[in-house]
C-alpha positions in Angstrom: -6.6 9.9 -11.5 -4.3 12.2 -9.0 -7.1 14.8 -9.0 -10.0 12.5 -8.9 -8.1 10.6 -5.4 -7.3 13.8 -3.9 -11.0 15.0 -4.3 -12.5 12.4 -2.7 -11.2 14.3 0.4 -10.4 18.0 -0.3 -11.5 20.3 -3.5 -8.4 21.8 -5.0 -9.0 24.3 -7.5 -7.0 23.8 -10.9 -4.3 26.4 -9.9 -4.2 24.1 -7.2 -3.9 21.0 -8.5 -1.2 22.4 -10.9 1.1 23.0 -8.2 0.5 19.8 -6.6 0.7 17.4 -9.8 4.6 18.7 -9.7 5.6 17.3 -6.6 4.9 13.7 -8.1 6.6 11.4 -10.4 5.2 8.4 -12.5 7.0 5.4 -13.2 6.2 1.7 -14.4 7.2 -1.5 -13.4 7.1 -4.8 -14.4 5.6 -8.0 -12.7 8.0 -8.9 -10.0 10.5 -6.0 -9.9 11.0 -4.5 -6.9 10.0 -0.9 -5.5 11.6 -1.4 -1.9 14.1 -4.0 -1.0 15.0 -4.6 2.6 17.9 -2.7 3.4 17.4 0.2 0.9 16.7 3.7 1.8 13.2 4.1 1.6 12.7 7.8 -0.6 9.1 7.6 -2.0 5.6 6.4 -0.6 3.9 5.3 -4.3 0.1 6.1 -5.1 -0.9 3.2 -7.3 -2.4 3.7 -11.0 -2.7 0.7 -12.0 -1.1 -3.0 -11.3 -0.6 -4.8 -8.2 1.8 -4.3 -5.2 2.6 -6.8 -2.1 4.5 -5.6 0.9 6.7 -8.3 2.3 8.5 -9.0 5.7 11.2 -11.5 5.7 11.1 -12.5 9.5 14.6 -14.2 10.7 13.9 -17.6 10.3 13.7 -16.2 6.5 9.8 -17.1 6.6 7.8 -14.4 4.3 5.1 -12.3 5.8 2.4 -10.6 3.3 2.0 -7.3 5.2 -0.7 -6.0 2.8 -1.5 -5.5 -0.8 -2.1 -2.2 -2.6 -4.3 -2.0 -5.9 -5.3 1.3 -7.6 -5.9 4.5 -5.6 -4.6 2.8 -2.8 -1.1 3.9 -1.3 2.4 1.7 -0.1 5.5 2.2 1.1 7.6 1.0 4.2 5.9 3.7 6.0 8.3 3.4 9.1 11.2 3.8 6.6 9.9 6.6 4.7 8.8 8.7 7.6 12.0 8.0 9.7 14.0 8.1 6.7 15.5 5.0 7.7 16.5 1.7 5.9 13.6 -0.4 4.7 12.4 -3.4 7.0 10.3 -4.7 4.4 9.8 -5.1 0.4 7.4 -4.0 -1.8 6.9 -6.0 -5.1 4.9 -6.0 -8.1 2.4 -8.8 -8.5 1.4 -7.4 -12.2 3.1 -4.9 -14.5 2.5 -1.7 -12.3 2.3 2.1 -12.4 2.7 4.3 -10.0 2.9 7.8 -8.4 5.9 8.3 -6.8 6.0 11.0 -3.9 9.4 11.8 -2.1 9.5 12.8 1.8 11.4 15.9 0.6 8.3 16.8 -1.6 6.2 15.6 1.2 7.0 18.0 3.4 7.5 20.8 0.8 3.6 20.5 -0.6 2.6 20.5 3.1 4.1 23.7 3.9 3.1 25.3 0.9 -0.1 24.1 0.6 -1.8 23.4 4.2 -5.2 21.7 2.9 -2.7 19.0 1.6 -1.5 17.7 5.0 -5.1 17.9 6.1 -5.7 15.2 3.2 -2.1 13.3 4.1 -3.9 13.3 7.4 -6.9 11.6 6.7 -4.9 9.0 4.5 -2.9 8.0 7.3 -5.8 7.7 9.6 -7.7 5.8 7.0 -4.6 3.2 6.7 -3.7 3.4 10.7 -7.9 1.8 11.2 -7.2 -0.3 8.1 -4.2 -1.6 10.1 -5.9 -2.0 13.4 -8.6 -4.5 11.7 -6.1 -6.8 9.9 -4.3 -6.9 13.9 -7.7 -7.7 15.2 -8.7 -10.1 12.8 -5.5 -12.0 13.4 -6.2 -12.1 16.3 -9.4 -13.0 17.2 -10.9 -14.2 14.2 -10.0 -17.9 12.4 -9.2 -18.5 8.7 -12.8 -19.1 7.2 -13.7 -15.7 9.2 -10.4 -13.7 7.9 -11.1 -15.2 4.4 -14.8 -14.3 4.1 -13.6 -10.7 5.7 -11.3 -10.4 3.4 -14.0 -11.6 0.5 -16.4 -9.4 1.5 -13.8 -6.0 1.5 -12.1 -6.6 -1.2 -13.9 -9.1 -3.7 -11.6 -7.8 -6.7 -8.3 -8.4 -4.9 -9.4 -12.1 -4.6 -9.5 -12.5 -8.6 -6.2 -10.9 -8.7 -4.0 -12.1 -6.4 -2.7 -15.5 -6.4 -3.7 -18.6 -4.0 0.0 -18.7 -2.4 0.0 -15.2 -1.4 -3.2 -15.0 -0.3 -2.7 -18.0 2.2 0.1 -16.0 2.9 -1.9 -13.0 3.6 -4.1 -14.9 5.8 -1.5 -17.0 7.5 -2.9 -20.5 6.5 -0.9 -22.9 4.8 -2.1 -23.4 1.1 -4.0 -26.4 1.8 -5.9 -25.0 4.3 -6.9 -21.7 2.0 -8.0 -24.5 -1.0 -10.5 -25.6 1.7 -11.8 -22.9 2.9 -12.6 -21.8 -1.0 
């Protein structure tokens, strides 16, 4: 699955791809354990196998904002955490037993300095998520809850049959009610 992901950007030759299967980890977790907490160091940016993830900001009237959710071949983390090495703003939970890929920052920037192509392909990840990002901003901000929900439908169909009503309103930022209306 590693290979496969990486390939849909860059070819890697299997000399290659031996040297970069060893900068990652794999590690399973169950339905609601955490990955991230708020407050802990943030040392890996996961790569999901399979399962479910949901990035979390508590705001500080304690109210619960769904960042985003992360299925297979897509990647999470607190990205501002990881990449600052700083404490974690936000959590990152499992909605389903998950697996994951686990890549450190140290191994980060080891694989990028001893294999260039890789941070060619880190590159196009992160641009890939930063115009991911920019949508979700615009759509909550121009668009209304039947729009973001039939966005979100048409994107992701699969995520919808997945994830649960409450964190999908959550997602959307309607109330329940107003999600079992627009379905």
């Amino acid at each position: 699955m590693l290979r496969d992901h990486i390939e849909k950007i860059l070819p890697l030759t299997d000399e290659e791809f031996s040297f970069v299967q060893t900068f990652f980890t794999t590690r399973k977790y169950k339905k609601h354990q955490y990955l991230i907490q708020e407050g802990d160091e943030v040392k890996n940016c996961y790569l999901v196998i399979s399962g479910l993830l949901k990035l979390v900001y508590n705001d500080d009237n304690d109210k619960d904002h769904i960042v985003s959710f992360a299925m297979e071949d897509w990647w999470e983390s607190d990205y501002y955490a990881f990449y600052t090495q700083s404490q974690a703003t936000m959590s990152l939970t499992c909605i389903e037993d998950t697996e994951v890929y686990c890549f450190s920052f140290e191994n980060y920037k080891k694989l990028c300095a001893a294999l260039p192509k890789m941070e060619r392909f880190f590159l196009q990840k992160s641009t890939f998520g930063f115009l991911a990002a920019q949508r979700r901003i615009l759509s909550l901000l121009t668009s209304n809850a039947k729009e973001r929900y039939e966005q979100l439908l048409k994107q992701h169909p699969s995520l919808l049959q997945r994830v649960p009503k409450s964190l999908l309103a959550k997602y959307l930022g309607v109330s329940r009610e107003t999600l079992s209306r627009l379905v």
